[in-house]
C-alpha positions, 0 to 999 in steps of 0.5 A: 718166878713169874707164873706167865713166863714162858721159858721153861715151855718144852716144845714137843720135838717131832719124831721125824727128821727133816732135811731142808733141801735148796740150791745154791745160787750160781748167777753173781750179785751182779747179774740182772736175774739174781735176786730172783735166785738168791732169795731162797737162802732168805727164805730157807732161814724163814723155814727153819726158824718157823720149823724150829717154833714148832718142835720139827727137827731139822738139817739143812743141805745146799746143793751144788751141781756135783751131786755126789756129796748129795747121793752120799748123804742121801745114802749114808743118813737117809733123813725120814723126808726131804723139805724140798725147797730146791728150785733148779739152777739159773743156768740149768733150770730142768734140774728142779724137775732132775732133783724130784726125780732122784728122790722119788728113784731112791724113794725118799719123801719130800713135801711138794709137787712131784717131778712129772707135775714139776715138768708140766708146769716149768713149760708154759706152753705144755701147761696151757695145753694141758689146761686146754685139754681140761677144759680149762681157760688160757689165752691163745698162744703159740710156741717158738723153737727158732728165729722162723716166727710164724705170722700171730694170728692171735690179733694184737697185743701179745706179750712174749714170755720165756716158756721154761723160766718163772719169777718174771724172768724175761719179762720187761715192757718190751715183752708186750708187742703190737706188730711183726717186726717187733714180735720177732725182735722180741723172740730172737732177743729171748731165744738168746737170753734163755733159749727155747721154746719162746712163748707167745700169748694172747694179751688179755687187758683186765683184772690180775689175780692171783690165788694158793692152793693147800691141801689139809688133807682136801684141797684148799683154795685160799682167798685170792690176792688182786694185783692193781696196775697203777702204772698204767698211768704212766703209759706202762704195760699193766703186767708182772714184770721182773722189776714189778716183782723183785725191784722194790725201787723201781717205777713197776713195783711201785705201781703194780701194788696188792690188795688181799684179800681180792673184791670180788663179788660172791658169784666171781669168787666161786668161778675163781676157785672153781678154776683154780682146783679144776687147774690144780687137779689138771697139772698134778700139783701135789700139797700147794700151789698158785694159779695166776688169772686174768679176768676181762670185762665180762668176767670170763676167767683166763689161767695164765700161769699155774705154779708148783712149788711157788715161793714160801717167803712169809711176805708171799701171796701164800703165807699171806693168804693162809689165814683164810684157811685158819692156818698160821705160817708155822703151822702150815710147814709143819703139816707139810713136813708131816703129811709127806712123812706119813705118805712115805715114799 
């Protein structure tokens, strides 16, 4: 027998069980925002495979928009914690924050912000208030519940995003605007797509960062990711667009490539992980998150979007930048899982 061989290795199985919670996807292949969507299957199988490796005992449970099967289970089996991995329907977004909620009502723990963090941060607009009122830097903004758009007195560009969407969900080259008339194209076109409130924000033409958070059990921020903007050569935007973020054939991914980590001098790097925590703590996102900066010429720091529950992918910013922290990917969920197990409900 080959003394190295690894096959008799017994894992230690955990003593607690795990239930991986995630929608079901509801938009068709077909539709404009569905790889968006989909992707949380893929990385659903991601998990459960680096759970596996680590001797974490699991089940899995797709949720549909009947919540009976899901309260029944939840009942009959109460699992020890709930890998929170749902993230809300398309078509029904607030039931990410409705799906937070239930568990903390039936006491159950799960990994992950809880509800209230979760409702600041799918609004935009409220976020960037909070931000505000924390002393915290955002570009200028207002907010748009009807076609009524008031006159911008932010100066011009802007750029229009949906205020209750992430992803890049609604935003194209058309989301960027410089008069009037096409601001309020613009807002009419997203009121119909996703509906109110419409954010309208202040452009700030400089660097793109982006940065995680973990806690382990203090407050961790990884090493910030820069995004570089290639297309500005082609006359395009320097923004995140959907096809930047989820078309790997399209012009925008191609030029909106990644560097990490970021190149960034010793005294900006600290004013970025100032700002990050000072965002993290101000929105009450709890285990991990990811704050997304610009940063102009004079090295001013802007919080454009902070993110509870961002994306777990192994290829995301996260899983990548977890190495700075000295973690692997496995062994980042398995703390995660065991950490919500020990605070309980």
């Amino acid at each position: 027998m080959n003394e190295n061989s690894t096959d008799n290795i017994v894992i230690p199985q955990s003593p607690f069980k795990v239930l991986i919670l995630h929608n079901i996807p509801v938009l068709p292949l077909d539709h404009p925002d569905a790889d968006s969507e989909h992707e949380v299957i893929e990385t659903v199988e991601i998990i459960e495979n680096a759970l596996a490796e680590h001797g974490v005992r699991f089940e899995r449970f797709g949720l549909a928009k009947d919540l009976g099967p899901l309260i029944q289970r939840l009942n009959s089996d109460p699992p020890d914690v709930v890998f929170n991995m749902f993230e809300g329907f398309a078509d029904f977004t607030e039931t990410e924050v409705y799906l937070a909620g239930l568990l903390e009502w039936m006491k159950i723990p799960f990994t992950g912000s809880k509800s209230q963090a979760l409702a600041v941060g799918r609004n935009k607009a409220l976020a960037k208030a909070v931000l505000q009122s924390y002393g915290v830097s955002t570009p200028g903004f207002f907010w748009v519940n009807n076609a009524d758009v008031p006159e911008n007195n932010l100066g011009w560009p802007v750029i229009v995003k949906p205020a209750t969407q992430d992803a890049s969900i609604g935003v194209d080259q058309g989301s960027v605007v410089t008069t009037q008339n096409d601001l309020v194209e613009r807002v009419k076109l997203l009121l119909k797509n996703y509906g109110p409130p419409v954010l309208v924000e202040q452009f700030i033409d400089g660097r793109e960062l982006t940065a995680a958070v973990i806690e382990d059990p203090e407050i961790i921020v990884l090493a910030p990711s820069e995004i570089h903007f290639t297309i500005r050569n082609k006359g395009l935007w320097p923004i995140i667009s959907y096809d930047a973020k989820w078309k790997p054939d399209s012009v925008e991914f191609e030029g909106t490539p990644y560097e990490y980590p970021a190149k960034l001098t010793p005294e900006l790097l600290e004013k970025v992980k100032d700002t990050v925590k000072r965002a993290y703590l101000a929105l009450g996102i709890r285990d991990y998150g990811r704050i997304d900066m610009r940063v102009s010429s004079d090295d001013t720091i802007y919080v454009i979007e902070v993110n509870p529950n961002p994306d777990l992918h192994i290829v995301t910013g996260l899983a990548i930048s977890l190495d700075s922290a000295n973690q692997t990917y496995g062994v980042f969920l398995e703390n995660l899982v065991t950490r919500a197990w020990k605070r309980g409900p």
